[in-house]
C-alpha positions in Angstrom: 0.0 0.0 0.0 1.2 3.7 -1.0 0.4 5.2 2.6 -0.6 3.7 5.6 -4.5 3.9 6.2 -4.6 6.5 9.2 -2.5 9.0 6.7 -4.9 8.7 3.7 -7.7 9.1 5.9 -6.1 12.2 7.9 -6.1 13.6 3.7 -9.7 13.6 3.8 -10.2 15.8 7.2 -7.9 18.7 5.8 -8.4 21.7 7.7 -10.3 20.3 10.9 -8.6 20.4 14.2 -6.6 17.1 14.7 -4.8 18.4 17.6 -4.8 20.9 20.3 -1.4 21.4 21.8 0.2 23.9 23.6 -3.1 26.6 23.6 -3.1 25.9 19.6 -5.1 23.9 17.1 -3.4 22.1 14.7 -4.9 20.8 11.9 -4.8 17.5 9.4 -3.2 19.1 6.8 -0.7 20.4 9.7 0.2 16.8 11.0 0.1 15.6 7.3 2.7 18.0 6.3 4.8 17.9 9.1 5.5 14.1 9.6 6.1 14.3 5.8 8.6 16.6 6.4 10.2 14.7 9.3 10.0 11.4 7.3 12.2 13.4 4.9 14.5 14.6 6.9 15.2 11.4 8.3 15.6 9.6 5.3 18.0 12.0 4.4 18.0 11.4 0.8 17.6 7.5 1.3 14.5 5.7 -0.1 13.7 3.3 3.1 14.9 3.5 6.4 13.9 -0.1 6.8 12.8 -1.1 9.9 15.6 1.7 11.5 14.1 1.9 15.4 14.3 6.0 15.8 13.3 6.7 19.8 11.5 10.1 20.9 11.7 11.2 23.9 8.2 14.1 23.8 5.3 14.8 25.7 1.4 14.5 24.8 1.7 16.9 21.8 1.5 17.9 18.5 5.1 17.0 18.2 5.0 13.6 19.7 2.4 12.5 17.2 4.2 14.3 14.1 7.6 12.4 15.3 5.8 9.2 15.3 3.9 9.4 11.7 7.1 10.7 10.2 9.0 7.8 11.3 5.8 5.3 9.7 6.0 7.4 6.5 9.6 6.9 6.4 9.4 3.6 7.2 10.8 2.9 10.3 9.9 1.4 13.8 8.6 4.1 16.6 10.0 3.4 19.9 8.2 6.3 22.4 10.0 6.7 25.9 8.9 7.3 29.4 8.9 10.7 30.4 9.4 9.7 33.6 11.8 6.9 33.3 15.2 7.6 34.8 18.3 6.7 32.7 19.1 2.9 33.7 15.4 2.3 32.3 16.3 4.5 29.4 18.9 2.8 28.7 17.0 -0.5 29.0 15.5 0.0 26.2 17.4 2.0 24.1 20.3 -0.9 23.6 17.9 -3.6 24.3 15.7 -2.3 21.1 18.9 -1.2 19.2 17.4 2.3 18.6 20.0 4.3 16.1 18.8 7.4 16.6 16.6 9.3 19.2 14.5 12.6 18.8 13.9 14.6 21.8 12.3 18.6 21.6 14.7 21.1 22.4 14.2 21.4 26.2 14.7 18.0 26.9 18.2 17.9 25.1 20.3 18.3 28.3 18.8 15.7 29.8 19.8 13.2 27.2 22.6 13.9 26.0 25.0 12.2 28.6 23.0 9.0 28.4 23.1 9.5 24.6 27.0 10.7 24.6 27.7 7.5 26.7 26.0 5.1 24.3 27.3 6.7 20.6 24.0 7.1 19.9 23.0 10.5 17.7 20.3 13.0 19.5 18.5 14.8 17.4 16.7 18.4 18.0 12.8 18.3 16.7 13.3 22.0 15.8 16.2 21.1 13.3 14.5 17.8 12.1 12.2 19.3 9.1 12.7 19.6 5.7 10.9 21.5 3.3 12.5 19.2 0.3 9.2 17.2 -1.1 10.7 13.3 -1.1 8.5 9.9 -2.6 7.9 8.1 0.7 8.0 4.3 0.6 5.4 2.1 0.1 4.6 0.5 3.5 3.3 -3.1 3.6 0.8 -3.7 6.8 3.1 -6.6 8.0 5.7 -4.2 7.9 7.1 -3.9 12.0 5.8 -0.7 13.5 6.6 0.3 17.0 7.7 -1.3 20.4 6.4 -0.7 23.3 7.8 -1.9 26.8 5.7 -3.7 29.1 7.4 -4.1 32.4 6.0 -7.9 32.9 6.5 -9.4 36.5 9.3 -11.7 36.5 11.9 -10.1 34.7 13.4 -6.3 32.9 10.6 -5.0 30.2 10.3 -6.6 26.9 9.7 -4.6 23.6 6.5 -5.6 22.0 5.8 -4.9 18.7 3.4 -4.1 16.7 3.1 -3.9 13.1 1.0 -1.5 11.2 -1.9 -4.3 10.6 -1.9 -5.1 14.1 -2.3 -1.0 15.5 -4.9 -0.4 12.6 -7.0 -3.9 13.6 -6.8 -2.2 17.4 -7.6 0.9 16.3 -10.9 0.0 14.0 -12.2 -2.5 16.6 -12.6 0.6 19.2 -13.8 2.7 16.1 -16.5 0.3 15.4 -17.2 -0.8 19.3 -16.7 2.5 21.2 -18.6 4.6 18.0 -16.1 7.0 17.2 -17.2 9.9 15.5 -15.9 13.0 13.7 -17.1 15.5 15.9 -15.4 13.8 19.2 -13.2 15.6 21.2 -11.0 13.8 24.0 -8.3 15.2 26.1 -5.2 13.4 26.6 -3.5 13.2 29.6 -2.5 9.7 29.8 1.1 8.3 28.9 2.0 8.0 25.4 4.5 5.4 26.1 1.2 2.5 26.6 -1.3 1.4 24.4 -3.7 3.5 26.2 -2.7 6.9 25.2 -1.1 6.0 22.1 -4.2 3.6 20.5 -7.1 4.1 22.6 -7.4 7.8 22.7 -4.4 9.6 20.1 -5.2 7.0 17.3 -8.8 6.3 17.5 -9.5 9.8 17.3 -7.2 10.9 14.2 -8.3 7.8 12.6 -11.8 9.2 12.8 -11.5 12.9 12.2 -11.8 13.6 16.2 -9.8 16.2 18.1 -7.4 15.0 20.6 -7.0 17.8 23.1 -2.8 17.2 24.6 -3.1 18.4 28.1 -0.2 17.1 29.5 0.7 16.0 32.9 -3.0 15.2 34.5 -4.0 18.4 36.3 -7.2 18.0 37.4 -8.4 21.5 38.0 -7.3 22.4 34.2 -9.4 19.1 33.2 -12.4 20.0 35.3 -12.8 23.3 33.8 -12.5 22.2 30.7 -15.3 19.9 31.2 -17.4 21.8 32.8 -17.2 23.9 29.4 -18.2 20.9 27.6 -15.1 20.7 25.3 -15.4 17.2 25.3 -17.7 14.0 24.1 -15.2 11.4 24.9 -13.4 10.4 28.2 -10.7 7.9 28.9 -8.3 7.4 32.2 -7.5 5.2 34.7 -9.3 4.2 38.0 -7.0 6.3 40.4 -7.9 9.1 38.3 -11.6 8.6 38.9 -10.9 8.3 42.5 -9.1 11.2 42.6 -12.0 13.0 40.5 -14.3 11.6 42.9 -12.7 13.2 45.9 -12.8 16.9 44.5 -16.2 16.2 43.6 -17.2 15.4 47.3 -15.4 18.5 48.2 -16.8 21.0 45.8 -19.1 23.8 46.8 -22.8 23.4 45.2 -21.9 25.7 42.4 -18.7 23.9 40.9 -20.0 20.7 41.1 -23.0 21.1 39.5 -20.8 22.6 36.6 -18.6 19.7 36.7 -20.7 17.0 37.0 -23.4 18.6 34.3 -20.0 18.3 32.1 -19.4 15.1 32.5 -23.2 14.3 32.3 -23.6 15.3 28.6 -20.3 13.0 27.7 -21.6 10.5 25.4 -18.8 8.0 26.3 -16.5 7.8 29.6 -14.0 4.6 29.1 -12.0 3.1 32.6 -9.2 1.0 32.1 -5.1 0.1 32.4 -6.4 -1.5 35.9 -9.2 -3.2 37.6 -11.7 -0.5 38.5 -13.8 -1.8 41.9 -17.1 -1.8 42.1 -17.6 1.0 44.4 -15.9 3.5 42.6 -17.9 2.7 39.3 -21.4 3.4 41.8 -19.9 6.2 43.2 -19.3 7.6 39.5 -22.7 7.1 38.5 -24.3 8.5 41.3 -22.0 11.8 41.2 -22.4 12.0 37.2 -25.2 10.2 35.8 -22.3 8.3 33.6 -21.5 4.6 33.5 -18.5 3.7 33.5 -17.3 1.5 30.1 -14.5 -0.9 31.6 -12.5 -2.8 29.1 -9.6 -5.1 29.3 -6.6 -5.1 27.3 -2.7 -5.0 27.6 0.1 -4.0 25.5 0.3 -7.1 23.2 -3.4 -7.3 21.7 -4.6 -3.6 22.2 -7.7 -4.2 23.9 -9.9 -7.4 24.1 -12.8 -7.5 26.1 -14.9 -4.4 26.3 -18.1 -3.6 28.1 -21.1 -2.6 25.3 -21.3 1.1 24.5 -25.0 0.1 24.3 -26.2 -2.1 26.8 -25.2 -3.2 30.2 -22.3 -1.8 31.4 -21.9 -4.5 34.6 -19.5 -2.7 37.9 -16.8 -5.3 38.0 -16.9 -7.2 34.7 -15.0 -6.3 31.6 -17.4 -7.4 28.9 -17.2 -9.5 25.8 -15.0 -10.0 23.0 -14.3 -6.9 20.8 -15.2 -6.8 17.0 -12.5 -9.5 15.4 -10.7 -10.5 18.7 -11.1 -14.4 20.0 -11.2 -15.0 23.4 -11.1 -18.5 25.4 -10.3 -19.6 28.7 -7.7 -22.5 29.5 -7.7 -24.2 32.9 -4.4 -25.1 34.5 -4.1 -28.7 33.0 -4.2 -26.8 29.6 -7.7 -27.9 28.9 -10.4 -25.3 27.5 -13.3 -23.8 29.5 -16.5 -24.1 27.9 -18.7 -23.7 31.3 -19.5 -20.8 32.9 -18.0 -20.2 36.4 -14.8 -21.7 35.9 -11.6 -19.6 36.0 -8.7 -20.0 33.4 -6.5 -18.4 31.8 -7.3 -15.8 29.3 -5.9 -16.8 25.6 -6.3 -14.5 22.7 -6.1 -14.8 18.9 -6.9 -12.4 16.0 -5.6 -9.6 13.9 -4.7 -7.1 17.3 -2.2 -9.8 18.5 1.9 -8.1 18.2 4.2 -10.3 16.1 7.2 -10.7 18.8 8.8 -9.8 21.7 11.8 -8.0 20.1 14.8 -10.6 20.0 13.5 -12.6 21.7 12.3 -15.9 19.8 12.1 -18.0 22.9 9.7 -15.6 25.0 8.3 -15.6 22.0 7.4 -18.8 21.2 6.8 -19.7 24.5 4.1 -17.1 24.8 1.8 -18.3 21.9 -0.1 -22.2 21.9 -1.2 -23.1 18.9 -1.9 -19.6 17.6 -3.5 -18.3 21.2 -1.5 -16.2 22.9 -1.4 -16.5 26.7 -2.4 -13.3 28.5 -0.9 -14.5 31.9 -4.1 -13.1 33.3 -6.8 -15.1 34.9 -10.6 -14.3 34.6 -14.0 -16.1 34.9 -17.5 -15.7 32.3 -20.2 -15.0 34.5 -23.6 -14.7 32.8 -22.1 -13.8 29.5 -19.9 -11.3 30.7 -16.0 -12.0 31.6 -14.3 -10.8 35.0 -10.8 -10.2 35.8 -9.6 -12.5 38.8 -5.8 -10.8 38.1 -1.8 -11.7 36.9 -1.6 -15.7 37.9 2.0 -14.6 38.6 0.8 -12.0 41.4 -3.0 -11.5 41.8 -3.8 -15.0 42.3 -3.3 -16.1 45.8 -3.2 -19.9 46.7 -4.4 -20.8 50.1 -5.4 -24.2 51.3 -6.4 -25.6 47.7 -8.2 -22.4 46.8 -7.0 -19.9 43.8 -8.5 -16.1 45.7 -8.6 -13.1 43.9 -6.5 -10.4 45.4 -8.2 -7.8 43.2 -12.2 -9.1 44.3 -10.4 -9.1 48.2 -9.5 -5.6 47.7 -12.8 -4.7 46.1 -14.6 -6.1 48.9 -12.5 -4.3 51.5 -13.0 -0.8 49.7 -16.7 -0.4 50.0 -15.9 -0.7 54.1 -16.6 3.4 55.3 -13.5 3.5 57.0 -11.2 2.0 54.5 -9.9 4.5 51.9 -7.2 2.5 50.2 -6.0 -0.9 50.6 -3.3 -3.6 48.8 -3.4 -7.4 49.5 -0.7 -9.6 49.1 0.2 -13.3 49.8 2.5 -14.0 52.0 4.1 -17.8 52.5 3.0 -20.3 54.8 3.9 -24.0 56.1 0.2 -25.2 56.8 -1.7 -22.8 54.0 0.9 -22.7 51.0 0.0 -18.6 51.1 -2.3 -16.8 53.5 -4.0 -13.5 52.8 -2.4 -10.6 53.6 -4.1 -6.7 53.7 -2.6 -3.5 54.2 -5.0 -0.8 54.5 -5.3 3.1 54.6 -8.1 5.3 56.7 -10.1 7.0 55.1 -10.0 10.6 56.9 -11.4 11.1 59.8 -12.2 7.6 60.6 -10.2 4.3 62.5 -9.9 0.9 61.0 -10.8 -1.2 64.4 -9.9 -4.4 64.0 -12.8 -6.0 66.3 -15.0 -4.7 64.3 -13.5 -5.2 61.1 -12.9 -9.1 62.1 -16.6 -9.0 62.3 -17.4 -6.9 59.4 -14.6 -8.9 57.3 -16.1 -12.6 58.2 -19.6 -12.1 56.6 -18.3 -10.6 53.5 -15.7 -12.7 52.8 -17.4 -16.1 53.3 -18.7 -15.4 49.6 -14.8 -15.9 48.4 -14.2 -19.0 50.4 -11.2 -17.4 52.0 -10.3 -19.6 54.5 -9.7 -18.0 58.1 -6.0 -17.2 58.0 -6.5 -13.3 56.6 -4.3 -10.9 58.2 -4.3 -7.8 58.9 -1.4 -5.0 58.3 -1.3 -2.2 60.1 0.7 0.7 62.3 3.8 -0.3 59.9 6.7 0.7 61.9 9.1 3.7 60.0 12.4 5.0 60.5 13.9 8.2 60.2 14.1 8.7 56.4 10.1 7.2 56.1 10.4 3.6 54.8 9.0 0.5 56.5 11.0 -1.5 58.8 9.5 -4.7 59.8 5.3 -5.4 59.0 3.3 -5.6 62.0 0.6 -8.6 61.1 -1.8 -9.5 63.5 -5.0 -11.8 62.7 -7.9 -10.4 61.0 -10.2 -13.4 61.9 
C-alpha cells in the first residue's frame, strides 16, 4: 500500500482540528505535512529506512504525534519513551531495542545527552529535524514492524512488543466500530504515550476518525475539570485512580462547581475506565455523582484491547465485557484444557488480527508465549452470565491458600466499600500449613479508624462469599524509621 490507512484518511479531514497542543489547534493538513517533512529529513535522501528503530523522547503533543507518523511514512519502527523513566530504564530500552537514533524537543536535550554521549548514539533536536524538500515516501506493507512498546511484565526487565501497522490499525478500527467514534469527538489526553492506552485508545482512535485529541499534558485536574465543565469534550478515557481522585474533588466541591462539573461530565456520550481493575464502588460512586457509566474494558500491550463492556447495553460494575469486534477469546484451565462452562476460571488466551508479532529478540519468549496460535495473556478471569471478570496476573494477583485460587483484586474490592477503609493492597505472604495466607494493608479514610474488632466481624460475613479460609491478616501501624520507609510489617489476625 502507498500510505498507511490512518495517513490517507487524515487527507480527507484537511483543515479540521486534529490536535490541540500547547493553547493551539493544529490541523490535518498540519500533522500531514509535518511528519512528511520529518519522514524526509530522516531519510536524508535515502529511499527506506527499513525497519531503523528511531526513539522520541516528547510529551502528549503535536510534536509527539508528528515524530511518530514521520517515522511510519519513512518507514521505520517508533519506539516512544517514558517521560518519567530515569536513565538505567532508558537505557533499558534503548540498547535492548537497538534504537539508532533518538529525537527529543529542544528542552529535553540536556537531559539526554550524557546517556546518549555515553552510548554513541545521535540526539537529534525536533526543531532542526524538518525539511521543506518534497521526497517519494515508501510504500509500506501492513506486516511491515511498527513500534515497540515496553511492558514491564512481572518476573523479569521490560520486553519490547511490537506491533506492526496491521496489528495498530486492527486495534484501532475495533474501538472505532465498538466504542462509535465519531468525527465530531473531542477527547483530552492526559494519559502516557508510552502505553497502548494513550497511544491507541485515545491519540489513534481519534485521528483515525476525524476527532480532536485535546494534549493536556501531565493530569492536572483542575485544568481538566474546567474544561469539562465547558463541555469541550464528548469522549473520556483514564485510569481508576484518576476517577478516585476525581471523585474526591467532587465530594469537596461547593454546590456551584460541582454542578458545573458534573453537568459536564453528564452530557459526555462516552467515559472509558481502564489500564487497571476499576472496583465496584468506585464505578457506583461515579454514577451517582455524574449520571455516567463507567465502560470498563480489558486489554494489555500485546493485543490492544480485548474485552470491552457494550457502548449500548449493560455496562456491569466489576466485569469487563465481551470480545471486541475480530478478537477471540477462550479460557484455559491449568491442565491446559479449554473452559467451555460458565464459572470456571482459566486463563485468558487470545487470537486475532490485534495480537503483536514478537517480543523483540526474543524468539524463545516468544514462542513460549503463543499455543497453537492463542496467545497466553498471563491473566486469569471467569465468564459469569455472558460477561467475563478479571480474577488478576496468575503470577501475582492469584493467591493460593489451602487448595483455593482467591482473587487479590475481588479481596480488595470487597475491603474498599468498608466506610472506613480508603485504600488498601493485599498480598500473599508464604506459609507451612496454608501454601499462602491473605495478607491486607489498608489506609483510613479521613477522619475515621480501622478497628480491627469490628473489622474481624465486618470482614467474616463478606468474605465467606470468596471461600477465604480464616488465615486473613491484617497489616497495620507499619513501623518507620527516620528517612520514612517500612522496617518490619506488623501482622496480627484479622479473623
Amino acid at each position: 500500500m502507498p500510505e498507511l490507512e490512518l495517513v490517507e484518511r487524515a487527507k480527507t479531514f484537511g483543515a479540521r482540528v486534529a490536535l490541540t497542543s500547547g493553547g493551539q489547534d493544529h490541523s490535518y493538513d498540519s500533522l500531514l505535512s509535518a511528519s512528511a517533512g520529518i519522514a524526509a529529513s530522516l531519510l536524508d535522501g535515502s529511499t527506506d529506512l527499513g525497519e531503523e528503530r528511531v526513539a522520541y523522547l516528547i510529551g502528549a503533543s503535536f510534536e509527539y504525534t508528528a515524530v511518530q507518523w514521520g517515522i511510519w511514512r519513512a518507514g521505520g519502527i517508533a519506539v516512544p519513551l517514558s517521560l518519567s523513566s530515569a536513565d538505567p530504564e532508558l537505557e533499558h530500552v534503548i540498547t535492548d531495542a537497538q534504537v539508532d537514533r533518538i529525537i527529543v524537543l529542544e528542552h529535553s536535550l540536556e537531559k539526554l545527552r550524557p546517556l546518549c554521549d555515553r552510548l554513541s548514539k545521535p540526539l537529534l533536536n525536533y526543531d532542526q529535524l524538518s525539511s521543506e524538500e518534497s521526497l517519494p515516501l515508501p510504500d509500506l506493507d501492513g506486516e511491515r514492524r511498527a513500534m515497540i512498546l515496553y511492558t514491564s511484565g512481572t518476573t523479569s526487565k521490560p520486553k519490547g512488543v511490537v506491533s506492526t501497522h496491521a496489528n495498530i490499525q486492527a486495534q484501532i478500527t475495533t474501538l472505532v466500530e465498538a466504542w462509535g467514534w465519531q468525527s465530531d469527538d473531542s477527547i483530552p489526553l492526559f494519559l502516557p504515550l508510552h502505553h497502548v492506552h494513550g497511544i491507541v485508545n485515545v491519540m489513534s482512535c481519534g485521528l483515525w476518525s476525524g476527532a480532536r485529541v485535546d494534549c493536556v499534558g501531565p493530569f492536572d485536574a483542575t485544568e481538566v475539570l474546567e474544561r469539562v465543565a465547558d463541555r469541550q469534550y464528548t469522549v473520556f478515557m483514564a485510569v481508576p485512580t484518576i476517577y478516585v481522585k476525581l471523585i474526591r474533588i467532587l465530594e469537596d466541591a461547593d454546590e456551584k462547581d460541582l454542578a458545573r462539573f458534573t453537568d459536564g461530565f453528564a452530557q459526555m456520550r462516552l467515559m472509558v475506565s481502564g489500564s487497571a481493575a476499576l472496583p465496584a464502588s468506585v464505578h457506583e460512586q461515579w454514577t451517582g455523582l455524574t449520571s455516567q457509566k463507567l465502560l470498563e474494558r480489558y486489554g494489555m500491550t500485546e493485543i490492544g484491547m480485548g474485552l470491552s463492556n457494550p457502548l449500548h447495553g449493560e455496562r456491569r460494575p466489576g466485569a469487563v465485557g465481551q470480545p471486541l469486534p475480530g478478537v477471540v477469546i477462550r479460557l484455559v484451565s491449568e491442565s491446559g484444557e479449554v473452559i467451555e462452562a460458565e464459572g470456571e476460571p482459566g486463563e485468558i488466551q487470545v487470537r486475532g488480527p490485534c495480537v503483536f508479532s514478537e517480543y523483540w529478540d526474543k524468539p524463545d519468549v516468544t514462542r513460549d508465549s503463543f499455543v497453537d496460535g492463542w496467545f497466553r495473556t498471563g491473566d486469569m478471569s471467569v465468564l459469569e452470565d455472558g460477561y467475563y471478570r478479571i480474577m488478576g496476573r496468575l503470577s501475582v494477583d492469584i493467591i493460593k491458600s489451602g487448595g483455593y485460587k482467591l482473587s487479590a483484586l475481588e479481596i480488595e474490592a470487597t475491603l474498599l466499600t468498608h466506610p472506613a477503609i480508603r485504600e488498601c493492597a493485599v498480598v500473599g505472604l508464604p506459609d507451612h500449613t496454608w501454601g499462602e495466607v491473605v495478607a491486607v494493608a489498608v489506609v483510613a479514610a479521613e477522619g475515621e479508624q480501622v478497628e480491627l474488632p469490628d473489622l474481624k466481624e465486618w470482614a467474616a460475613s463478606r468474605m465467606s462469599a470468596y471461600k477465604i479460609p480464616k488465615t486473613l491478616l491484617l497489616l497495620e501501624d507499619l513501623p518507620k524509621n527516620a528517612m520514612g520507609k517500612v522496617t518490619k510489617p506488623v501482622i496480627r489476625d484479622l479473623f
